[in-house]
C-alpha positions in Angstrom: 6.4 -16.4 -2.5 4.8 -16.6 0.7 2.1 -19.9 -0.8 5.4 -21.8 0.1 5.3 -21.0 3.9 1.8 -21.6 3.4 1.7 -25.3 2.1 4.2 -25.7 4.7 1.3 -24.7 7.5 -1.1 -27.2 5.9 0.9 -29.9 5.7 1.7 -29.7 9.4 -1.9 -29.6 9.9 -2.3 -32.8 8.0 0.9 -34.6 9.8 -0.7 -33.3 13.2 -4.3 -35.0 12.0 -2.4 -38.1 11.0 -1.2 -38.4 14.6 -4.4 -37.7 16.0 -5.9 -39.9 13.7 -3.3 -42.8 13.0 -4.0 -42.8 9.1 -0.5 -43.4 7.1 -1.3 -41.8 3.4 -3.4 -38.5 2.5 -4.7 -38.9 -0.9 -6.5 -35.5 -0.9 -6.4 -32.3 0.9 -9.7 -29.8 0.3 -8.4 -26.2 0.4 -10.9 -23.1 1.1 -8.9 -20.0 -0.2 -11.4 -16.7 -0.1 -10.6 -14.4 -3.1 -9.2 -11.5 -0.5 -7.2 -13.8 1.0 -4.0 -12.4 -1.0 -3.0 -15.9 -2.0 -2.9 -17.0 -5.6 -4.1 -20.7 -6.6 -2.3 -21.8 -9.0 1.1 -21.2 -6.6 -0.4 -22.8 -3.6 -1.2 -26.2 -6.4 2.5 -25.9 -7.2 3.9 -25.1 -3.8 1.9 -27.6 -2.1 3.1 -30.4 -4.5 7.0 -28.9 -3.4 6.5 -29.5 -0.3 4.5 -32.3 0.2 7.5 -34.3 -1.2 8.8 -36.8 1.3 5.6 -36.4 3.7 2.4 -38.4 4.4 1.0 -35.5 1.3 3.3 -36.9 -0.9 1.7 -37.1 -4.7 -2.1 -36.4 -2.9 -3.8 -33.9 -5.1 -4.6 -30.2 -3.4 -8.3 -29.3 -4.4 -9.1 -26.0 -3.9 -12.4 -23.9 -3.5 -12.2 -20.6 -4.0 -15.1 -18.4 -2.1 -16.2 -15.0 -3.0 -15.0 -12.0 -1.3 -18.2 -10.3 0.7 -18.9 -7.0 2.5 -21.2 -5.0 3.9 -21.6 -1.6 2.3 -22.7 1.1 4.6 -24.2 3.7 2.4 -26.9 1.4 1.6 -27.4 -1.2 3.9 -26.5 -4.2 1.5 -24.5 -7.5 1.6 -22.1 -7.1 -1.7 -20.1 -9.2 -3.6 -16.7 -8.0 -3.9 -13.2 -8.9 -6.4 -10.8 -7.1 -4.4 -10.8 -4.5 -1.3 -10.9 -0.9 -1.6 -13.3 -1.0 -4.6 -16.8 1.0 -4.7 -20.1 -0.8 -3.9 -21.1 -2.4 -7.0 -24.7 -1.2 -6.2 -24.7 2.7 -4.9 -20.7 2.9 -5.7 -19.6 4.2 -2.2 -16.3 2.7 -0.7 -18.1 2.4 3.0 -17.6 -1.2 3.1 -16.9 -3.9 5.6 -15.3 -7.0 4.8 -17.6 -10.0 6.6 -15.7 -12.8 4.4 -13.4 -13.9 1.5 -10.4 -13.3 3.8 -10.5 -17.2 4.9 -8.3 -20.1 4.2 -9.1 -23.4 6.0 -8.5 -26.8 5.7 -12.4 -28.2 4.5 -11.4 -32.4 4.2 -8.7 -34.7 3.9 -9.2 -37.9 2.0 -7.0 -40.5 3.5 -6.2 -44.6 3.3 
């Protein structure tokens, strides 16, 4: 389950912002998670509660927003919306596509005391 080794990157993030920062308690961490970025939500909400134990994260809730894979198909010249890679343009149904986004995943906000 590789959401474990990624909770474990944001909550170094956070600890590094707490140093930076000198807050002592994160109440909230805002998640961006694209939909092609191979990572499954509901693990990361469990993982992320794992291993926030006994850290400045501890019991903060993990709020995630989940954006919209997007590519550019280049049969016809459009900006799609896409589920997954490797499917066919939902609009001419040619598999000449670019991804430009949904492969993200970025720490948006932290609410701390």
């Amino acid at each position: 389950m590789h959401e474990m080794a990624v909770c474990q990157g944001i909550i170094e993030i956070v600890e590094e912002e707490a140093r930076r920062r000198a807050f002592p308690k994160v109440k909230a961490v805002s998640l961006e998670i694209g939909a092609l970025s191979h990572v499954a939500p509901e693990a990361m909400k469990f993982c992320f509660e794992a291993v926030a134990a006994r850290t400045i994260a501890q019991g903060a809730t993990l709020d995630i927003v989940e954006t919209p894979g997007t590519a550019w198909c280049m049969a016809c010249s459009t900006s799609v919306e896409i589920k997954q890679r490797y499917e066919p343009c939902p609009g001419c149904g040619s598999y000449q596509l670019q991804v430009t986004g949904g492969e993200e995943m970025r720490v948006r906000a932290l609410e701390v005391d």
